[in-house]
C-alpha positions, 0 to 999 in steps of 0.5 A: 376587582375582577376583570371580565372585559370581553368574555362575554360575562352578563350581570346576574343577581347571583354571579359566582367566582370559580376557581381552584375546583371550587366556588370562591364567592360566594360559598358555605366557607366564607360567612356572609350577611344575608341582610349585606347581600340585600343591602348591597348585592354580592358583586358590583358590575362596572363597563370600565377598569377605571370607574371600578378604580374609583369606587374607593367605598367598595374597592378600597384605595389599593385594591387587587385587580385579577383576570378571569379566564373565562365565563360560564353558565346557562341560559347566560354567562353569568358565572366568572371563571379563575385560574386555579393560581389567580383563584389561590391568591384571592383566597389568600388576600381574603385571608387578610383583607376579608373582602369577600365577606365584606361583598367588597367584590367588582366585576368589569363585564 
């Protein structure tokens, strides 16, 4: 889960996590499903911390929870901005967990 409370972040149907000098989710490195991506959108979007809490199908019982540091784009800010550190463990657990080609990924906005 990624917190974007108050940047200003807008749903979009194709958000980006960027981070550590590169597109994190989604990117050419980490294959994703492009029928997963219809079926299911490649972020959820939720106004609350703890609505995406308990959305324990797409986030699990123990999930990670980040901060962004910011939010970017053009003509909205639909692209979510990471530290490079937050961005290092994300990639990290994905190693482990594979939540982002399973589009195990939510935004609070």
């Amino acid at each position: 889960m990624v917190d974007a409370t108050g940047l200003g972040a807008e749903p979009a149907l194709g958000p980006f996590l960027i981070g550590a000098a590169k597109r994190l989710h989604p990117n050419s490195e980490i294959g994703v499903d492009p029928g997963l991506i219809v079926q299911k959108g490649p972020v959820h979007y939720v106004e609350d911390l703890d609505a995406a809490k308990e959305d324990t199908d797409r986030v699990g019982t123990n999930p990670l929870v980040i901060s962004a540091k910011g939010a970017k784009g053009h003509p909205t800010s639909t692209d979510i901005l990471l530290d490079d550190s937050t961005a290092r463990q994300v990639l990290e657990a994905n190693q482990q967990g594979h939540f982002l080609e399973a589009l195990k990924v939510t935004l609070v906005i």
